[in-house]
N, C-alpha and C positions, 0 to 999 in steps of 0.2 A: 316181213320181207325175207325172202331166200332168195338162194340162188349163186354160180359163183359166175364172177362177169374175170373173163382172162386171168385168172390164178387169185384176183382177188377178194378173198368176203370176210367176215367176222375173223373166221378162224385162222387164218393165213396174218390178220392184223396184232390179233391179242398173242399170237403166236411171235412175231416180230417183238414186243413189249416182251418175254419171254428173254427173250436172245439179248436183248439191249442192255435188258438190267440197268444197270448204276453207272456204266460206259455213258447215258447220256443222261444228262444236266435235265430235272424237273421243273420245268421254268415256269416261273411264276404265274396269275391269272389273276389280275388285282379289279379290284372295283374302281370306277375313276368317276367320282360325286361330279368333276368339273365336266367332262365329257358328259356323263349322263345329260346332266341338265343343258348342254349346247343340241343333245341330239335325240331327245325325250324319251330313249332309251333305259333301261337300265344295263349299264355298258361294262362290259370287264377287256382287260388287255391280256390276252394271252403274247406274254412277251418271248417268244423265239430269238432274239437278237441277242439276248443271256448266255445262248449256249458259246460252248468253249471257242470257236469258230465265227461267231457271230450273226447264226443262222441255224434254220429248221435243216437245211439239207444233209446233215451228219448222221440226220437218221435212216436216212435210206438209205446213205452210200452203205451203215454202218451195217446195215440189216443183209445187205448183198455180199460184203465182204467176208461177214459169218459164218455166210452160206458158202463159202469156197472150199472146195475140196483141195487135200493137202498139194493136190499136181500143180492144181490152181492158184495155189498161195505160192510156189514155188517158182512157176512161171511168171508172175508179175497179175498187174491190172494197168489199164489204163484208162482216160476218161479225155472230154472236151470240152472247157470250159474257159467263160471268161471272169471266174467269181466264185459265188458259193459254192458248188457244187466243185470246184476246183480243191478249195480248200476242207470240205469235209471227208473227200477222198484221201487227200497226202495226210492228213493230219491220224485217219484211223489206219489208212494204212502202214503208215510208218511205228503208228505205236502196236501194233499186230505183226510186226518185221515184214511185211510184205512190200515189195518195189511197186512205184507206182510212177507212171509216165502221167503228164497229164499237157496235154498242147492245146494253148491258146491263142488265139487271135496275135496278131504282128501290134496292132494299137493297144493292147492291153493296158491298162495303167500299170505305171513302175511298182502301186505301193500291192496291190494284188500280184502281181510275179515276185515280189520280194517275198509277201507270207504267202506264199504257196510252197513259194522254195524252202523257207525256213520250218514250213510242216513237215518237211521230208522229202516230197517231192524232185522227179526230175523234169522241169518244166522245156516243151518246147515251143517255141513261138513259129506259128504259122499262120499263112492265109491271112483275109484282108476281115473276116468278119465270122461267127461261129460255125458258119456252116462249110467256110473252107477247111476249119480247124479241124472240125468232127469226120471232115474226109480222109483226113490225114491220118485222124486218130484211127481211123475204121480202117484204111491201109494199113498200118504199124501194128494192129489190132493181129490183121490178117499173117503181117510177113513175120512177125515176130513171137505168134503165137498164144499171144494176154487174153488178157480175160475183159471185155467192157465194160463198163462201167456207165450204163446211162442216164443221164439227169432227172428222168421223170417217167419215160416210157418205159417201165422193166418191172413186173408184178414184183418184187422183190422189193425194188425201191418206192413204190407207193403204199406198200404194205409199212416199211415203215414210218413212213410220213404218217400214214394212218394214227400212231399211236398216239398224235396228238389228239384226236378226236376221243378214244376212252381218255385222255388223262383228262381232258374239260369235264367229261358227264362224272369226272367226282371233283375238279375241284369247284363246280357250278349248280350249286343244286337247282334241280329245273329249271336245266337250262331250255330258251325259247328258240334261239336264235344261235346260225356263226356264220361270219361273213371270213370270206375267206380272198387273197389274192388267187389273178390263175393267169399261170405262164406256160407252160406245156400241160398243166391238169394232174400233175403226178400228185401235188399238196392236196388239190382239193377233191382229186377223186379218192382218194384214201381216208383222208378227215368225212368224206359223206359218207362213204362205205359204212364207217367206225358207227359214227351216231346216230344213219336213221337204221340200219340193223339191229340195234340195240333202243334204238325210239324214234317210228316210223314218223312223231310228229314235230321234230324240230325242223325247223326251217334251215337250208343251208344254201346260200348266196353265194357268188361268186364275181369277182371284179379284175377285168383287166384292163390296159389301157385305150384309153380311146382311137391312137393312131395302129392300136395292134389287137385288134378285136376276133385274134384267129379261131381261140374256143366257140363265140359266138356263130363264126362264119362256116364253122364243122357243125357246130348241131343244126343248122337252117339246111347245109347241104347232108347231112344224113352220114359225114366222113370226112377223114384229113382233109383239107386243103390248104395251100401254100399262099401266103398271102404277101404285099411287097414288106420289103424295109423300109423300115421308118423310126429315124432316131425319139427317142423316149426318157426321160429322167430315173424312169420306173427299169431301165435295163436288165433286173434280175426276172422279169417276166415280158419282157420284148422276143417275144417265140414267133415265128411266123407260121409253125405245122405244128400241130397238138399233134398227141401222141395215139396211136393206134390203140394201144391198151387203155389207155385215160378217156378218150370217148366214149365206151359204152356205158363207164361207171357216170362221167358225167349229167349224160342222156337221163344215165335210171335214179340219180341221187340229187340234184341239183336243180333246187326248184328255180330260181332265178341268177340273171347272170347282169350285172350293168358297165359300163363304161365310167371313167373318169380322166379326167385332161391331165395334161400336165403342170397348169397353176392349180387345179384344186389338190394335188399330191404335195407342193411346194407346201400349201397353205397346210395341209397336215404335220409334212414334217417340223415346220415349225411349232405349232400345237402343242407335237408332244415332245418339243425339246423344251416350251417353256414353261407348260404347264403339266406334264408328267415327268420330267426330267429324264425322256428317254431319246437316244437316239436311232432312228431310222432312214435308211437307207428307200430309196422311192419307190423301189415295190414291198418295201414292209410298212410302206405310211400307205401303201394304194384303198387297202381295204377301209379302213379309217374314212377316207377322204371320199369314199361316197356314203359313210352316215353323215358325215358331216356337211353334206351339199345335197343332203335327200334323197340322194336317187335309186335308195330302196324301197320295196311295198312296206319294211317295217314300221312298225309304230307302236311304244309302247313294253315293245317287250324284251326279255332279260335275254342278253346278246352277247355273245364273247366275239370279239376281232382280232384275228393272226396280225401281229406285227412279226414280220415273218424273217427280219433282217436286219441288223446297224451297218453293213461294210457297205461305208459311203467314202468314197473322195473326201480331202476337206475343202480342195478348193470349188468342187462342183457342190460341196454343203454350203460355203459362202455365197455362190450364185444362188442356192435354192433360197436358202434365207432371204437373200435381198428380194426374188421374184416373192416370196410368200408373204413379206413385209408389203412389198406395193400390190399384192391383191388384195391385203385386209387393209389396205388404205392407211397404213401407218407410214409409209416412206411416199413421198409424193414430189413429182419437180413439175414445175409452173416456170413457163416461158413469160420473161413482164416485159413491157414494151413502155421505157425511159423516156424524159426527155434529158440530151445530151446535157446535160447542165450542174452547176455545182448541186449538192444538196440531196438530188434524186435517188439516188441508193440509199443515205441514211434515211429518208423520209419512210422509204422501203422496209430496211432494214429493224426500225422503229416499231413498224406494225406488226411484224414479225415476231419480238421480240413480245410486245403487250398480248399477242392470241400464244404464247407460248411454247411458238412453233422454234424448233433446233434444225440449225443451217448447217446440215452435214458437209454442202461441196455448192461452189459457184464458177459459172463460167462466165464473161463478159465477152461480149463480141458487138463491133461497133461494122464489122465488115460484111454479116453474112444477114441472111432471113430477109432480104428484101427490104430493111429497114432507111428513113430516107437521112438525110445527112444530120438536120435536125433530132435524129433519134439516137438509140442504144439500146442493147436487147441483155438480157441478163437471165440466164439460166440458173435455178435456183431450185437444189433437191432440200426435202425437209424431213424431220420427222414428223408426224402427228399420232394423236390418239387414236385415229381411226377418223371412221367418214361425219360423225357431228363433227368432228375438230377442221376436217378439211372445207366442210360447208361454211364454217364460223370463220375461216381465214379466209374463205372467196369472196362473202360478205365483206369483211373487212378492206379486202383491197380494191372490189369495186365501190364501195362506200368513197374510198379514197381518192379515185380517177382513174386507180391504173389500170392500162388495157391487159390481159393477159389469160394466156390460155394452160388446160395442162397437157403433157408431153406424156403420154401413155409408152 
């Protein structure tokens, strides 16, 4: 394969790895025995959520920033973000002494404006969502005279995203396979670029969210198009226009592209917080969580997956956990339906305790669910082992008499 698609190919890549040096963190690419065998894969974790930052994005901010002429470093840069690409901008540009504006969203979470600020950064908060922000940025851009800085669409910054793609082909010998997330296409059109110019036969996947499928909806239309909003857990690749420059590389490197929900991203993140002991943020669990629900043509072969992110919320990580725990059927509540009477809860409560089920939270209501004066309803979340454990406690309390249903 040759060719150079918008400033980007081989050379423009290993040339970025060049400039980076030892500036970025070599993060690991483990082999994961338990993953493999869940996903018949032979699977490795290229872990991006290592870096200094907590993400892949530090390499392209960092590869653009390099390239600034001294008027350009002197003048400033700015960017628009509500996240990584926030934080790998203030974080290099302030250890580079260059000024860096970066204005985000008005919703922002406090703990993302906190370490943006404490990267160096001078943060401004605008607009209701990124694409007000990024107007704002591209006006100040204009009246103030900086230099941009954009998240994905700029051959500067998918060239360094790229470098991830040569560090895999050494630290993977024959490698088969990389699945990759794709939020505007900067990650994955540089990671493909990398590996099939250098071997035209690895397969390289790409996944984004199911309610944000805008990569997919540019290669069917042949070009950008804008597609609506739609909230997502996976928010570090909720793009609604791929990028002009990341298109074509998509088009020409990207054999396949799939969807994944938002419980099956929950189910990952939990995965590999408790069986890899890593943390991921929902678009660095995305790629992950369609080996994990099948929904690629692979099979069999030796695969490396971008965990491309750990900066999560803790309290939207509480939520993921709880939704990832009741999709693998380990957290479960059942509606039971009493009779008003002494005894009838311990009888409950009993069975419970013999199938080994833990009664994390109960609610009793004698007023509501249509129940008749004779009755009582009691709501009752549990842990279990999973879906035998929940089939062997249904059994058991139909065995028993009680009426009762579960609350999805």
């Amino acid at each position: 394969m040759q060719g150079v698609h918008q400033g980007v190919n081989l050379d423009s890549i290993e040339e970025a790895r060049q400039r980076l040096g030892n500036a970025i963190h070599l993060s690991p690419c483990q082999l994961s025995h338990h993953l493999s065998e869940r996903t018949g894969l032979e699977l490795y974790l290229k872990l991006e959520n290592l870096q200094r930052t907590g993400a892949f994005k530090e390499r392209g901010a960092l590869n653009k920033l390099l390239t600034l002429s001294e008027d350009e470093r002197h003048r400033g840069v700015i960017a628009a973000s509500a996240g990584n690409h926030a934080q790998g901008v203030a974080f290099h540009a302030s250890r580079l002494g260059i000024r860096a504006q970066i204005v985000m969203p008005q919703a922002t979470p406090l703990v993302k404006v906190v370490s943006t600020r404490a990267f160096g950064a001078e943060v401004i908060l605008h607009g209701a969502n990124y694409d007000e922000a990024c107007d704002e940025a591209l006006r100040r851009c204009s009246e103030l005279n900086l230099t941009f800085i954009h998240p994905f669409d700029d051959p500067l910054v998918i060239a360094g995203q790229g470098t991830i793609g040569l560090e895999l082909l050494d630290q993977v010998q024959d490698l088969e396979a990389v699945v990759v997330p794709i939020g505007g296409g900067g990650l994955i059109g540089g990671i493909a670029c990398a590996l099939k110019e250098r071997n035209p036969r690895i397969r390289v996947i790409g996944v984004e969210p199911e309610k944000l499928p805008s990569m997919l909806r540019a290669r069917e239309a042949g070009a950008p198009i804008t597609i609506g909003a739609q909230a997502t857990i996976a928010d570090g690749i909720a793009v609604r226009r791929v990028g002009e420059h990341t298109l074509p590389l998509v088009m020409r490197y990207v054999d396949e592209i799939v969807t994944v929900d938002d419980e099956e991203i929950a189910s990952a993140i939990l995965m590999l917080l408790e069986h890899e002991k890593t943390l991921a943020e929902g678009a660095g669990a995305a790629a992950l969580a369609s080996l994990l629900q099948a929904k690629t043509s692979l099979r069999h072969q030796r695969t490396a997956v971008l965990v491309c992110g750990g900066n999560i919320d803790v309290t939207l990580l509480a939520r993921i956990i709880e939704r990832g725990l009741v999709k693998d059927g380990r957290l479960l509540r059942l509606r039971v339906y009493l009779l008003d009477r002494p005894g009838a809860l311990l009888q409950l409560t009993e069975i419970l305790a013999r199938e080994r089920a833990n009664i994390v939270e109960t609610i009793h209501n004698r007023a509501y669910y249509g129940v008749s004066l004779a009755e009582t309803v009691i709501d009752v979340t549990l842990e279990t082992r999973g879906a035998s454990h929940i089939t062997a406690i249904s059994h058991a309390l139909a065995e028993a008499g009680f009426h009762f249903e579960r609350i999805q």
